[in-house]
C-alpha positions in Angstrom: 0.0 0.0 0.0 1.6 3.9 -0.7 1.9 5.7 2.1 0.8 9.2 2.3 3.1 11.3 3.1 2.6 14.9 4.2 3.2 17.2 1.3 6.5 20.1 2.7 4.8 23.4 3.9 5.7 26.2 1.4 4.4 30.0 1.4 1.6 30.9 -0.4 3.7 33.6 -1.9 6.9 35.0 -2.2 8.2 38.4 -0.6 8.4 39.9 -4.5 4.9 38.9 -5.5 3.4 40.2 -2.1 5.2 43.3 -3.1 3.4 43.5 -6.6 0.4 42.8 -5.0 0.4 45.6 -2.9 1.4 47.7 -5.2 -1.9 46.4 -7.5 -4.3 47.2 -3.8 -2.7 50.6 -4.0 -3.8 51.1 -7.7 -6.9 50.1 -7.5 -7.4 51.8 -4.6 -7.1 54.8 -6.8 -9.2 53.6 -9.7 -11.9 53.0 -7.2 -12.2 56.3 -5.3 -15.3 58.4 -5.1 -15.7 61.1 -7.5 -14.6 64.6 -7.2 -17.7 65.8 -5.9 -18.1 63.0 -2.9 -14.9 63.3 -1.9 -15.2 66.6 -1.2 -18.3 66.3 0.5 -16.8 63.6 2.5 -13.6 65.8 3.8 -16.0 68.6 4.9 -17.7 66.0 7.2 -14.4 64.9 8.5 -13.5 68.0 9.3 -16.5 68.4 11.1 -16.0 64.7 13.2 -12.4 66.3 14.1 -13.8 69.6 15.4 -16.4 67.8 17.3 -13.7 65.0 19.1 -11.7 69.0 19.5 -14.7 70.1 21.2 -15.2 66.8 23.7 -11.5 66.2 24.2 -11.5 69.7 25.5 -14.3 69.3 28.0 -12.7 65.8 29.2 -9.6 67.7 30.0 -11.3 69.7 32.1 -12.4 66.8 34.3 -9.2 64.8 33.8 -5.8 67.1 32.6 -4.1 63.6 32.8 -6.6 61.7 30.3 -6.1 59.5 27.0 -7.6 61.8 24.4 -10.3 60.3 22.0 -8.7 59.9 18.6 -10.5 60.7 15.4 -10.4 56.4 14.9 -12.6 55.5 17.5 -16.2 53.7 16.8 -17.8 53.0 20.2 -21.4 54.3 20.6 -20.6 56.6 22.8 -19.0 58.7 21.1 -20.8 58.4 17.8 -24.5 59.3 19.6 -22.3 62.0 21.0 -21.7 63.3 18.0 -24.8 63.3 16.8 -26.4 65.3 20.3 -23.5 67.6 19.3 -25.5 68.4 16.4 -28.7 69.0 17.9 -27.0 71.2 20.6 -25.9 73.5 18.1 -28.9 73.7 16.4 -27.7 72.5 12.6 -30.1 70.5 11.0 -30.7 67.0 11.2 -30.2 66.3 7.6 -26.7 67.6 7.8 -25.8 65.8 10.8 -26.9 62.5 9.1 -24.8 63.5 6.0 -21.6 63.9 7.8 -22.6 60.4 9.6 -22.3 58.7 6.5 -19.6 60.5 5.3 -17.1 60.0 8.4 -18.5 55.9 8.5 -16.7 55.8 4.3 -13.7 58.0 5.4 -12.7 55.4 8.1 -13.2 52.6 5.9 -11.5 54.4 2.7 -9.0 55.6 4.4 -8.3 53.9 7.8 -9.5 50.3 6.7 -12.2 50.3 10.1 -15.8 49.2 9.9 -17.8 51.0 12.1 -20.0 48.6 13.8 -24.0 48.7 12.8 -24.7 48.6 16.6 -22.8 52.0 16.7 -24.5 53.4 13.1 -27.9 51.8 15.0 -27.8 53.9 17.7 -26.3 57.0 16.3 -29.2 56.8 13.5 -31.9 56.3 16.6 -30.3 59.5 18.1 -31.0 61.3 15.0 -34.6 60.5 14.7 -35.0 61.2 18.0 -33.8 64.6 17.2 -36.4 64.6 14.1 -39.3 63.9 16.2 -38.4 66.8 18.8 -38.3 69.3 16.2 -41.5 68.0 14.9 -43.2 68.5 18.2 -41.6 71.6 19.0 -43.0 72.7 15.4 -39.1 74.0 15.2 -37.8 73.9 11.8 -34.0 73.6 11.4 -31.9 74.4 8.1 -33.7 75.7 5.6 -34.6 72.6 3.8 -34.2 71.3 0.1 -34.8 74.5 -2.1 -38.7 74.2 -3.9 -38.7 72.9 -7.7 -38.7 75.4 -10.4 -41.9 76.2 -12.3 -42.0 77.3 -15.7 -43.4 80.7 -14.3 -40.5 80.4 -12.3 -38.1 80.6 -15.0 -40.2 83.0 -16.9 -39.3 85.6 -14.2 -35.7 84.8 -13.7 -35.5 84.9 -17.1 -37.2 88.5 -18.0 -34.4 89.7 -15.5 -31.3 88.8 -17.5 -29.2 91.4 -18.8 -28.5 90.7 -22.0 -24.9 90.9 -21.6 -22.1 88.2 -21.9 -23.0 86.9 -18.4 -26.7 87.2 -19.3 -26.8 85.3 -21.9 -24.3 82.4 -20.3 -26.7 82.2 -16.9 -29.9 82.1 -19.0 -27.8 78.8 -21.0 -27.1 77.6 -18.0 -30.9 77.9 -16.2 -32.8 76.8 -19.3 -30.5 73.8 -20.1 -29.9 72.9 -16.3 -33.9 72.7 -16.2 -34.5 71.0 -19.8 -31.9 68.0 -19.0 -32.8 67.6 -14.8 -29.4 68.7 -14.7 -27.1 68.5 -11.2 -24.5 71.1 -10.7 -21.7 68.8 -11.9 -23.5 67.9 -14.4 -23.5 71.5 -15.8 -20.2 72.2 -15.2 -18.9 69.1 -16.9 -20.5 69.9 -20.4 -18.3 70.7 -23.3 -19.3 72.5 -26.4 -19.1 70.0 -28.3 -21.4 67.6 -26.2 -24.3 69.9 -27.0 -25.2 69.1 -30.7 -28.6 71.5 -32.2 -30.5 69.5 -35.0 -34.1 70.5 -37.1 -35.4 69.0 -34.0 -33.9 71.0 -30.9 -30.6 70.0 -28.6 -28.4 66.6 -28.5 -26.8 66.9 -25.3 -24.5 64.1 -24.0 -23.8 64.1 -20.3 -21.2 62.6 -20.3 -20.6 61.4 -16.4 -22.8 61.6 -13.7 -24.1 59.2 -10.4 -26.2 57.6 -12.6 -23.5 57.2 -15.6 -23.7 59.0 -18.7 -26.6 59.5 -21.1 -27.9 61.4 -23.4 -30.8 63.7 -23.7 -33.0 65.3 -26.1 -34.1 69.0 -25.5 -37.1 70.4 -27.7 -37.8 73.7 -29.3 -39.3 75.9 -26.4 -42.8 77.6 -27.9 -41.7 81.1 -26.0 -38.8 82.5 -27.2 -37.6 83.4 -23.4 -37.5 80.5 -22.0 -36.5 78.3 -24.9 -33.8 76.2 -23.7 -32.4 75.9 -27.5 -32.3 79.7 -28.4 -30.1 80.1 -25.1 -27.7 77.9 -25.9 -27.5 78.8 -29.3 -27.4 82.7 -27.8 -24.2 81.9 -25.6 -22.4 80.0 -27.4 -22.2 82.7 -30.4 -22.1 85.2 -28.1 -18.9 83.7 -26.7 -17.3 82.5 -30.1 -17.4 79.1 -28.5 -16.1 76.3 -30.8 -14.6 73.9 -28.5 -13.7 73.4 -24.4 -15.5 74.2 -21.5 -19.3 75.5 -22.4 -19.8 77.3 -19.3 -16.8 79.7 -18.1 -16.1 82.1 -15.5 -16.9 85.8 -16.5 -15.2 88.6 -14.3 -17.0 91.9 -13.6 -15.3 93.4 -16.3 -17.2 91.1 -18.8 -13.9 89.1 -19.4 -14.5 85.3 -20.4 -11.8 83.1 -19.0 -11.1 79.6 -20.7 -11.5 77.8 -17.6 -14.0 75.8 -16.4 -16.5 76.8 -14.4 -17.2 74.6 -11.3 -20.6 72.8 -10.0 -21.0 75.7 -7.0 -20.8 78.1 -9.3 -23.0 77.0 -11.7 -25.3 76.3 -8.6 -24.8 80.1 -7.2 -25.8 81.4 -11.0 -29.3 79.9 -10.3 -29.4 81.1 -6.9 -28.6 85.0 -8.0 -31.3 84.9 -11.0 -33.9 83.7 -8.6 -32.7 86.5 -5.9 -32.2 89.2 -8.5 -35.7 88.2 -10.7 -37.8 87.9 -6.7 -38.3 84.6 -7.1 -38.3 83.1 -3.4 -35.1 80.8 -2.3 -33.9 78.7 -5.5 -30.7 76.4 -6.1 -29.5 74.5 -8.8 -31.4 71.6 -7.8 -34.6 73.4 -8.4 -33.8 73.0 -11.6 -33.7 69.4 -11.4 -36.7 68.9 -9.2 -38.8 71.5 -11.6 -38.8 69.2 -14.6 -39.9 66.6 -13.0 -42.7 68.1 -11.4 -43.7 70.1 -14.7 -42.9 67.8 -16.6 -45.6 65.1 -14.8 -48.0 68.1 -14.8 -47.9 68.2 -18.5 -48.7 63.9 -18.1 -45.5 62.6 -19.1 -45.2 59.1 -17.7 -42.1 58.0 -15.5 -40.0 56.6 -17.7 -40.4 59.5 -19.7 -39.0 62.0 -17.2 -36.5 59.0 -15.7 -35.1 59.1 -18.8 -34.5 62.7 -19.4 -32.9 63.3 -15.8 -31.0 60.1 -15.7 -33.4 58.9 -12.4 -34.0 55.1 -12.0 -37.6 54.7 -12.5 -38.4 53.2 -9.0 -36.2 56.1 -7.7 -37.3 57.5 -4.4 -36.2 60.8 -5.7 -37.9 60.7 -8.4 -41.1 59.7 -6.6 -40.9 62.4 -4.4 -41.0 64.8 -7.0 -43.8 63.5 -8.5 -46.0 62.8 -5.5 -46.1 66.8 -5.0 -48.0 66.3 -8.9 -50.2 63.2 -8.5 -51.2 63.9 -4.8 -53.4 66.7 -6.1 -54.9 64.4 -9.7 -55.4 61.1 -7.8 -56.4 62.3 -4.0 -58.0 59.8 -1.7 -60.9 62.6 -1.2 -61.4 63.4 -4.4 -65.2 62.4 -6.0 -66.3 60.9 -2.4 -68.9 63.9 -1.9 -67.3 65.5 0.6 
């Protein structure tokens, strides 16, 4: 009979191939990082964790000069429900303190490798609804909420404000289209000339990254002349002697056009002034995005319609939002009951 005989013990890898290896993690590590945007986002909530551990190392000093401060690493409930009553004592909103929540759990396990455990993101969530329900009682708003959807009056008044100057013609581009495409900020600020393409028809316009990927969207002729999303493009872009590049660029108070490219805020701050300067009431660049949805279902366009356009999933809670502030009104529960 053959005996069997142990086999030797060998590593699963040598030192030079663990070496590649890592070097591969470390790649991919930057292949697979957030986008611009969220990484931002995410570093302005870490700074916020770090001021808040500033803030309670502080007062522990106090009580103990010789004490172990709390490092920024830590994941014990504690300190994570802490930092959500941290929020509530300084009256910011609870929306933004459940941002930042999310956005310090992916910053320690981007960056440091640590999972923060659910029975910490549990309780830290309870604390925030808590918070919610509080408010609600007290009838005590905090933040000032997401801005209202634009309506085509809306835009008719912002619009009627523009001068028609270099800058005028480049914010009423960037309103119209922002609107006609459910456009986010980034999405704006991304475009290049040449991703905007005018046929018999109206606009091409290829967005060409986003959350949701890129896609492409059709923008029709606009039956008023002052809000028609093609005319303004059309408008600009001569205006400017644009053939190529960036479509939407910075514009100094001198009237000079740089080549740059503008960025998301700004394109969300040009949105923001036209409502301010045309008296319409607190509106961002998001409006934009929520306004065609909502006009859009008001003219009876169907959801894939509108998912389409604005690059929504069709089951998207977003989206339904949106359109609940539409069909609450056509298919109400107390509607035709005699009442």
């Amino acid at each position: 009979m053959t005996d069997i005989v142990p086999a030797a013990p060998r590593a699963l890898a040598d030192p030079t191939l663990l070496d590649r290896l890592a070097l591969l993690d470390t790649a991919a590590a930057e292949y697979a990082r957030p986008i611009r945007n969220t990484e931002e986002a995410y570093r302005a909530d870490w700074r916020a964790w770090l001021r808040f551990l500033e803030e309670l190392n502080s007062s522990l000093a106090e009580e103990d000069p010789h004490g172990t401060p709390i490092p920024p690493t830590v994941t014990n409930v504690g300190v994570f429900v802490a930092f959500m009553a941290w929020h509530e004592r300084n009256e910011l909103a609870p929306d933004t303190a459940e941002r930042r929540l999310y956005g310090v759990i992916m910053t320690l396990r981007q960056h440091h490798g640590i999972e923060v455990p659910k029975q910490t993101i549990s309780a830290a969530r309870q604390t925030l609804t808590n918070y919610r329900l509080e408010l609600a009682k007290a009838n005590t708003p905090r933040g000032r909420g997401q801005a209202p959807a634009a309506t085509v009056p809306d835009l008719r008044r912002i619009c009627a404000a523009f001068v028609p100057n270099l800058a005028g013609h480049r914010d009423r581009a960037i309103v119209l289209l922002g609107f006609a495409i459910a456009a986010r900020r980034s999405n704006l600020a991304a475009l290049d000339v040449t991703d905007v393409v005018e046929h018999a028809e109206g606009l091409a316009v290829t967005i060409r990254y986003g959350k949701t990927g890129a896609r492409e969207a059709a923008v029709d002729r606009g039956t008023n002349p002052g809000t028609c999303p093609v005319r303004a493009v059309r408008t600009w872009i001569e205006a400017a002697e644009l053939t190529d590049g960036p479509l939407f660029r910075p514009i100094d108070r001198h009237g000079n056009m740089s080549d740059a490219r503008m960025s998301p805020r700004a394109c969300g701050e040009v949105v923001t002034r036209a409502a301010e300067a045309a008296g319409v009431p607190y509106r961002t660049g998001h409006s934009l995005r929520a306004g065609l949805a909502t006009e859009a279902r008001k003219a009876g366009h169907d959801v894939k319609t509108i998912a389409d356009q604005g690059g929504w999933n069709p089951t998207s809670a977003e989206l339904y939002k949106y359109l609940r502030i539409v069909d609450r009104w056509a298919d109400n529960a107390t509607k035709g009951i005699g009442l």
